[in-house]
LUMLODO-746135 format. One record per residue: residue in one letter; x, y, z of N, C-alpha, C, CB in turn. Coordinates in nm, 2 decimals. Glycine has a CB too. Example, Ala and Ser with C-alpha at 12.3 -4.5 7.8 and 13.67 -1.06 7.14 Angstrom:
% residues 2
("A"; (1.32; -0.57; 0.78); (1.23; -0.45; 0.78); (1.32; -0.33; 0.78); (1.13; -0.45; 0.90))
("S"; (1.28; -0.22; 0.71); (1.37; -0.11; 0.71); (1.29; 0.00; 0.79); (1.41; -0.06; 0.57))
***
This chain:
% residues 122
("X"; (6.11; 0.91; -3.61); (6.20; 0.97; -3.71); (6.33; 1.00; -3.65); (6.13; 1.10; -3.75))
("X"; (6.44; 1.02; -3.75); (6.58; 1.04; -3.66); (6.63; 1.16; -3.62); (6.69; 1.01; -3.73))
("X"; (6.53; 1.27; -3.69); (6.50; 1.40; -3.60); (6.48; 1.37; -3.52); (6.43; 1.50; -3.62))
("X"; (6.37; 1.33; -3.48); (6.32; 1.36; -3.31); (6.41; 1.23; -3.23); (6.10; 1.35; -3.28))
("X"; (6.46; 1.17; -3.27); (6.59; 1.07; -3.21); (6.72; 1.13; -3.15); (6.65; 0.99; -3.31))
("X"; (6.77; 1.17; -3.34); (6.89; 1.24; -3.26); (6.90; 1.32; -3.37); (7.03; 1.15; -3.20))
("X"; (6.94; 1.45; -3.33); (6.96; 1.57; -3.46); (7.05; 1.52; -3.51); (7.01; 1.73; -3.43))
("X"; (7.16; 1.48; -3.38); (7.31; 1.48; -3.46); (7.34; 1.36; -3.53); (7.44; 1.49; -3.36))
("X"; (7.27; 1.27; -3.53); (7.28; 1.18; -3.61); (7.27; 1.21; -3.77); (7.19; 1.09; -3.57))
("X"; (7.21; 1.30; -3.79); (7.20; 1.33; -3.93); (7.35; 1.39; -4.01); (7.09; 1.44; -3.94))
("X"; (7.43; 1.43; -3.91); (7.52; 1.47; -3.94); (7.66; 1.32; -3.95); (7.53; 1.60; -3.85))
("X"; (7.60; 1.23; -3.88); (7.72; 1.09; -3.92); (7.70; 1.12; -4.08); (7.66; 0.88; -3.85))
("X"; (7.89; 1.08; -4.07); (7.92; 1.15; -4.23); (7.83; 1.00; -4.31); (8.18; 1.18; -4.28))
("X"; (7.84; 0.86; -4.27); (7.77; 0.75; -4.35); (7.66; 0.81; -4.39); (7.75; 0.62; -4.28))
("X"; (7.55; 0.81; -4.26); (7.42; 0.89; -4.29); (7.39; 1.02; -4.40); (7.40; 0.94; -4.15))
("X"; (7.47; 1.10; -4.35); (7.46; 1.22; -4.43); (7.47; 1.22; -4.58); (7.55; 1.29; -4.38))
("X"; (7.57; 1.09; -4.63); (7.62; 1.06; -4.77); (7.51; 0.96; -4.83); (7.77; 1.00; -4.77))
("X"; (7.46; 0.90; -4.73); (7.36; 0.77; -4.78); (7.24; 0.88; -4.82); (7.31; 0.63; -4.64))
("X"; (7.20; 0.99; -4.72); (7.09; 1.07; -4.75); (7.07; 1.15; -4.90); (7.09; 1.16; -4.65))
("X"; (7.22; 1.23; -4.84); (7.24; 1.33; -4.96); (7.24; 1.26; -5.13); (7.41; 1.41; -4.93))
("X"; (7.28; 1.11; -5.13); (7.29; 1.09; -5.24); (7.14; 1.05; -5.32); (7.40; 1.00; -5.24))
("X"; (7.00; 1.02; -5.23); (6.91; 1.04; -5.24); (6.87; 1.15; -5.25); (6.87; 0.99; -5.19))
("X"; (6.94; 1.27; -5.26); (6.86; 1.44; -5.31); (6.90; 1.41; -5.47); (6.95; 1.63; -5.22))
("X"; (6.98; 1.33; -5.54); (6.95; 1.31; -5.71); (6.93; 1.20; -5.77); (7.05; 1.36; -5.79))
("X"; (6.81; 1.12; -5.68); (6.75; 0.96; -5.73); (6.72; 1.02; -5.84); (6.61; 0.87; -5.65))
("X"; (6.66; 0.86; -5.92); (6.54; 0.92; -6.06); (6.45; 0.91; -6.04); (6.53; 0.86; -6.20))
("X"; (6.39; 0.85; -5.91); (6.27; 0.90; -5.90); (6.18; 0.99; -5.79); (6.21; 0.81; -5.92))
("X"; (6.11; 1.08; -5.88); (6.08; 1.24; -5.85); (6.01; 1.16; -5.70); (5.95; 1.37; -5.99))
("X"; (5.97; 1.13; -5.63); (5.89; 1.05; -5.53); (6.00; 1.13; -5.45); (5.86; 0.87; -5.52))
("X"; (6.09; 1.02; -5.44); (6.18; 1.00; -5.34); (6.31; 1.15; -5.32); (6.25; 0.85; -5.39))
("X"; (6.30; 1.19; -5.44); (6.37; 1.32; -5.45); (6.28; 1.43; -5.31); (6.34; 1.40; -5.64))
("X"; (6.13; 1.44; -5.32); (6.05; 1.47; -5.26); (6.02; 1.44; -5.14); (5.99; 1.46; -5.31))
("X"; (6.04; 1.27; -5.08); (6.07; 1.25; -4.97); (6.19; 1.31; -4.92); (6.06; 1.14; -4.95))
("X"; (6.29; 1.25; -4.97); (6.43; 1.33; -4.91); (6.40; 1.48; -4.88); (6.58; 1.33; -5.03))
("X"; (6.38; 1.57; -4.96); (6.36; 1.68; -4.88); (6.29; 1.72; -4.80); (6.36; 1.74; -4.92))
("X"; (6.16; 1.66; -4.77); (6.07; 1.67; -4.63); (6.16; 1.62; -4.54); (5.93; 1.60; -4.62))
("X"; (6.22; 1.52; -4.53); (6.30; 1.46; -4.42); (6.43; 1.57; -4.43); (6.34; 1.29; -4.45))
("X"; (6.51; 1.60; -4.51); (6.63; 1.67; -4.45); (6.55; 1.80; -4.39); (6.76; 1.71; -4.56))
("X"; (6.46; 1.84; -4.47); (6.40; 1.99; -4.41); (6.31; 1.96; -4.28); (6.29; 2.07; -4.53))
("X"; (6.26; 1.85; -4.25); (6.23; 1.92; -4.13); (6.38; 1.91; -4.01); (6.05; 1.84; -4.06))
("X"; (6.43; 1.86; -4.05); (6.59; 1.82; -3.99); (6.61; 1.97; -3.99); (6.71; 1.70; -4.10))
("X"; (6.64; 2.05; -4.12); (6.73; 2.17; -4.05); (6.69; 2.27; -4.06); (6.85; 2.19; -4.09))
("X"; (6.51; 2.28; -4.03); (6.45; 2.40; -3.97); (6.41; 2.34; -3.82); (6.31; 2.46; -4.07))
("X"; (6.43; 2.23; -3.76); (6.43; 2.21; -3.64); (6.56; 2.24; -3.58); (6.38; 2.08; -3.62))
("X"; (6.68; 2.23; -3.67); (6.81; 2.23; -3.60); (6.85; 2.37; -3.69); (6.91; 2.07; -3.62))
("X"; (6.84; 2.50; -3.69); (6.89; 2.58; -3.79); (7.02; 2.59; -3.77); (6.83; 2.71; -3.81))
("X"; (7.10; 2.60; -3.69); (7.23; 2.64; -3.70); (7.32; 2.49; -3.79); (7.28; 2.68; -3.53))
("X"; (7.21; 2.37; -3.80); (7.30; 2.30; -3.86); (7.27; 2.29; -4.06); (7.30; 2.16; -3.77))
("X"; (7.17; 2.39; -4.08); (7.13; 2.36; -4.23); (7.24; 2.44; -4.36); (6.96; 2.44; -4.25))
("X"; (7.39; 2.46; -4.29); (7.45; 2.46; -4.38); (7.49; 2.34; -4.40); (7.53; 2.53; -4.39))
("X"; (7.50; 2.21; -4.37); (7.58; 2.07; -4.34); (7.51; 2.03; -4.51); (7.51; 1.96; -4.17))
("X"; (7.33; 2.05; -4.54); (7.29; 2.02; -4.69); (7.29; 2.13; -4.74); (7.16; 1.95; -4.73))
("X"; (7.31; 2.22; -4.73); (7.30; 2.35; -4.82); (7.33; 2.28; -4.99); (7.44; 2.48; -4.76))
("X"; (7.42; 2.25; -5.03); (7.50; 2.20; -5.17); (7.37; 2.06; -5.20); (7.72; 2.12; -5.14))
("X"; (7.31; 2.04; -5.11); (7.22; 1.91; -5.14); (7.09; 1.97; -5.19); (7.19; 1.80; -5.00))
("X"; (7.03; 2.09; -5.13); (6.90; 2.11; -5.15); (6.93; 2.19; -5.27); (6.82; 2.19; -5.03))
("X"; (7.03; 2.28; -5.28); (7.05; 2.39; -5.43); (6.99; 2.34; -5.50); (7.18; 2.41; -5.50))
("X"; (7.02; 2.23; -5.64); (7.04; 2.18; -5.74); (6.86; 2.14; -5.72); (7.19; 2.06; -5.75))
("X"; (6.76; 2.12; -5.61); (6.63; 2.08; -5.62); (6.56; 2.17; -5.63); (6.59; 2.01; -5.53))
("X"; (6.59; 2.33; -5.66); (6.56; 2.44; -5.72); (6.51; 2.44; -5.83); (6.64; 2.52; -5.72))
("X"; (6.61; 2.34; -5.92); (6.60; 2.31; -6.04); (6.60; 2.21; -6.08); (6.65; 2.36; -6.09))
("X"; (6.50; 2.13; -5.97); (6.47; 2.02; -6.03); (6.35; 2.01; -6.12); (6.47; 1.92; -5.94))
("X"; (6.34; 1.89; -6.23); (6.22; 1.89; -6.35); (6.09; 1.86; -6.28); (6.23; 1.77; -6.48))
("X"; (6.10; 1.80; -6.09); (5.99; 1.77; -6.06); (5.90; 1.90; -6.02); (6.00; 1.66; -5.95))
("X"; (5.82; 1.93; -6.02); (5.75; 2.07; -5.98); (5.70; 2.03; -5.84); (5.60; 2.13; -6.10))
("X"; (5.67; 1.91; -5.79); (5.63; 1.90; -5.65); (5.79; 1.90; -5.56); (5.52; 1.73; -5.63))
("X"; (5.89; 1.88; -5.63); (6.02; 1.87; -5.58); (6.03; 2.04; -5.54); (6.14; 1.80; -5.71))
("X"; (6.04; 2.11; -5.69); (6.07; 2.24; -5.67); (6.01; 2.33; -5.54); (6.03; 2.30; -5.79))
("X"; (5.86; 2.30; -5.54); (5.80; 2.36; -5.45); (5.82; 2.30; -5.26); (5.65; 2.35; -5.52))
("X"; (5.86; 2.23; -5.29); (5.89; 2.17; -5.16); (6.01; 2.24; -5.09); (5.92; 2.02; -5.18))
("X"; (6.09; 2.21; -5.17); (6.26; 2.32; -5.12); (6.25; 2.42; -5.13); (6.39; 2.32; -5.20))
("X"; (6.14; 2.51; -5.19); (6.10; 2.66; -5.18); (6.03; 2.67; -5.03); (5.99; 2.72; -5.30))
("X"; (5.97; 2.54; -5.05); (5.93; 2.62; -4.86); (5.98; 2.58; -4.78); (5.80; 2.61; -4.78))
("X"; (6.11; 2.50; -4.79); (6.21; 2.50; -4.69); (6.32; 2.58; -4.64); (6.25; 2.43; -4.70))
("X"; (6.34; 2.60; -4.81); (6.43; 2.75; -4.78); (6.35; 2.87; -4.72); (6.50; 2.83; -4.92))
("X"; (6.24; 2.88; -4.75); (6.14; 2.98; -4.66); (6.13; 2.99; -4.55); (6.04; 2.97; -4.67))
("X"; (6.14; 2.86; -4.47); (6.11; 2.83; -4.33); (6.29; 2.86; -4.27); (6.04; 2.63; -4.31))
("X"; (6.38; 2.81; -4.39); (6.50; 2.84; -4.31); (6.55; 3.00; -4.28); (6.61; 2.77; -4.39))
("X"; (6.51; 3.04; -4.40); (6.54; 3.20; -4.45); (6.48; 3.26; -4.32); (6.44; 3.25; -4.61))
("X"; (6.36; 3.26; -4.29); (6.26; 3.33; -4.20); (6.30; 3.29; -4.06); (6.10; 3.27; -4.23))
("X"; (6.37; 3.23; -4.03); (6.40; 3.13; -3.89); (6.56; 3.14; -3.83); (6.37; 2.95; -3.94))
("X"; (6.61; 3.18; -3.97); (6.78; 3.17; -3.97); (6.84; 3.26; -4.02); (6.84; 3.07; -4.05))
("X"; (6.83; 3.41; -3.98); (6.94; 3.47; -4.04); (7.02; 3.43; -4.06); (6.98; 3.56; -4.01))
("X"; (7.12; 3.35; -3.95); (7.27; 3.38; -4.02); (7.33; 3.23; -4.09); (7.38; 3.44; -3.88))
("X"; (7.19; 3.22; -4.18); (7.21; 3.10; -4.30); (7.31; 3.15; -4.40); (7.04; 3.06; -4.40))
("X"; (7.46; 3.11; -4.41); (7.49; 3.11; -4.46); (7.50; 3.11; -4.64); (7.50; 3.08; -4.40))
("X"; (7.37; 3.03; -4.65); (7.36; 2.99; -4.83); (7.22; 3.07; -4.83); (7.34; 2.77; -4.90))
("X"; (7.18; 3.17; -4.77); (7.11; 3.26; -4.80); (7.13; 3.31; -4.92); (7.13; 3.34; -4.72))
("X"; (7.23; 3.35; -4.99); (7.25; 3.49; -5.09); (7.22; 3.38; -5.20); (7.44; 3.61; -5.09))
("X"; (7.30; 3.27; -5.25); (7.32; 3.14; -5.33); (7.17; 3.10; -5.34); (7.41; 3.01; -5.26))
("X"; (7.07; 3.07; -5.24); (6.97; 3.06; -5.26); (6.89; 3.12; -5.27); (6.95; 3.03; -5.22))
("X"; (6.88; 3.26; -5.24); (6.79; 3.35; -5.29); (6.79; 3.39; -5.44); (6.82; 3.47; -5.21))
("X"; (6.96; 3.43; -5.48); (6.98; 3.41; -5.67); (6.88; 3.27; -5.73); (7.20; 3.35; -5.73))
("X"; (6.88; 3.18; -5.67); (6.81; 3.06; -5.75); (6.69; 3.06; -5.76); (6.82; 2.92; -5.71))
("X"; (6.64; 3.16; -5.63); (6.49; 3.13; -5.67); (6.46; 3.24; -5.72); (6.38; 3.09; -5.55))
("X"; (6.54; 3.36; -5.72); (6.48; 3.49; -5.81); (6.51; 3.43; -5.94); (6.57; 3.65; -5.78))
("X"; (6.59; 3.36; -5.99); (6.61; 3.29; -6.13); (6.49; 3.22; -6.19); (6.72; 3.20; -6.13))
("X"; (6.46; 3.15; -6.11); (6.38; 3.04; -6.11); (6.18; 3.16; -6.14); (6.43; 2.93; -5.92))
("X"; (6.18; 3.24; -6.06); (6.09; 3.31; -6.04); (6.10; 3.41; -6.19); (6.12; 3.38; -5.90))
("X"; (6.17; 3.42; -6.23); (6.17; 3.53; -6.37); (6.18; 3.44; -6.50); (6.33; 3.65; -6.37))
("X"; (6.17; 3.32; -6.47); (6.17; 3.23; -6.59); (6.07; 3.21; -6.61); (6.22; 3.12; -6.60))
("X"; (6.04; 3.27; -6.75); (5.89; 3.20; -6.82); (5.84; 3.08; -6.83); (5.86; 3.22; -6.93))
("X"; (5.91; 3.03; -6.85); (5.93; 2.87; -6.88); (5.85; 2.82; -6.71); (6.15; 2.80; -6.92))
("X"; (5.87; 2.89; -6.58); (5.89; 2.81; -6.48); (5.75; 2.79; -6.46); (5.96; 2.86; -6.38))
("X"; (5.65; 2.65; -6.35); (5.55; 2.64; -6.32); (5.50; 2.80; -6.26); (5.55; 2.52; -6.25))
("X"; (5.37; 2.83; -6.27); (5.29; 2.92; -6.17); (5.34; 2.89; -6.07); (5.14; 2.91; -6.16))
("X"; (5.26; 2.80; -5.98); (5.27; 2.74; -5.87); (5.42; 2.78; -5.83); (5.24; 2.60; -5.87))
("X"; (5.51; 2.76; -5.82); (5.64; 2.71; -5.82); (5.66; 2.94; -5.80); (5.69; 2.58; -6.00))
("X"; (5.65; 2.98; -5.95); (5.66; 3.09; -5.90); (5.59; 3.21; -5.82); (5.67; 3.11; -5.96))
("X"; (5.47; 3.13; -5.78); (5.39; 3.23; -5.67); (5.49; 3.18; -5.53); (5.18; 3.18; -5.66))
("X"; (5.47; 3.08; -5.53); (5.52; 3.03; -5.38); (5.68; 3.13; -5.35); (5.56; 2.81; -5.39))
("X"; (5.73; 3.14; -5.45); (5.85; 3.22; -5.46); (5.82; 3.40; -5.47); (5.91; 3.17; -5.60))
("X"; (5.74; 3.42; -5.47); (5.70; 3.57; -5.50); (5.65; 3.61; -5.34); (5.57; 3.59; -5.63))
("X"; (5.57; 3.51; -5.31); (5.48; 3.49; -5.14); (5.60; 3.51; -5.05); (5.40; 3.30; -5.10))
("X"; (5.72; 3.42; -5.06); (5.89; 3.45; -4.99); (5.97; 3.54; -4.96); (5.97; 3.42; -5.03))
("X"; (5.98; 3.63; -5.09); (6.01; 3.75; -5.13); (5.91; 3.87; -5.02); (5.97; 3.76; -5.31))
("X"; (5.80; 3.80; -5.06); (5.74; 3.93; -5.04); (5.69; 3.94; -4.86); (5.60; 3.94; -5.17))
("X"; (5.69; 3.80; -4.81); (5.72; 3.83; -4.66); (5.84; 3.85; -4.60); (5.69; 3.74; -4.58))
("X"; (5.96; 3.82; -4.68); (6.10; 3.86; -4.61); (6.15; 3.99; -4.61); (6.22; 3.79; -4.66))
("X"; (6.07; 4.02; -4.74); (6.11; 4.18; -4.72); (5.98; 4.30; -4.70); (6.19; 4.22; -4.87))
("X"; (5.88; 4.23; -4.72); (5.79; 4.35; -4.61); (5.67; 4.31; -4.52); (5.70; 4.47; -4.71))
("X"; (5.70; 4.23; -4.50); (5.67; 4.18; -4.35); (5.74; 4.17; -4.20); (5.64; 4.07; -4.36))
***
């Protein structure tokens, strides 16, 4: 993998743009791979997971529900690992949004309630 190659490779601006532009393919698969791959990238490397911050957002609210739940536990792992995550506050609004919407999957909002509820009383 190019994590365990080279961190910083992920950050070559080609790389980074060839990746990021796979976080809004059309198909939900590959939306879903891309984020296992950037996420384990920047909960292995935290000080560098503002570099996708603007990449993972928008998969908050994506229509795939295996998409959604994927980036909830990455921000989880980043949140929990990375205080000084910058897109902390930005990401926490999305998933408390995301969490108070009726409309939203169960799944999707438990996994979000489970986050909540270890960051702040655990």
């Amino acid at each position: 993998q190019v994590v365990d190659a080279d961190s910083n490779l992920m950050l070559h601006p080609s790389l980074k743009n060839a990746v990021s532009e796979r976080f809004g393919d059309v198909a939900k698969s590959v939306r879903e791979a891309v984020v296992g791959l950037v996420g384990s990238f920047v909960v292995s490397c935290p000080g560098l997971a503002n570099a996708f911050h603007t990449s993972f957002l928008p998969r908050l609210r994506d229509e795939g529900v295996s998409v959604k739940k994927r980036t909830v536990k990455i921000f989880r792992d980043i949140l929990m690992t990375n205080p000084s995550y910058d897109g902390r506050a930005s990401a926490c609004v999305i998933m408390l949004q995301r969490a108070a919407d009726p409309k939203e999957d169960d799944g999707v909002r438990d996994l979000i309630h489970e986050l909540f509820t270890e960051m702040w009383l655990e």
